[in-house]
C-alpha angles and dihedrals in degrees: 000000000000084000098050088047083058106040085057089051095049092047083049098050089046094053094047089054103049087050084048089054093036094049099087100034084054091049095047084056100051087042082059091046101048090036095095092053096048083046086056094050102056092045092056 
């Protein structure tokens, strides 16, 4: 019981910290994606 509880706080703990490591490299990718249109934008 105790080391199931654990193991899904640990699973918890290691998820969290791969989207916390993902999170900028994500962003960085939606700001390139979106970069054209703001261009545009300013542009316009």
């Amino acid at each position: 019981m105790l080391r199931d509880r654990l193991r899904i706080a640990i699973d918890a703990i290691n998820t969290n910290r791969i989207r916390i490591s993902l999170e900028p490299v994500i962003r960085f990718m939606l700001f390139i994606k979106a970069a054209p249109q703001i261009e545009n934008e300013v542009i316009l």
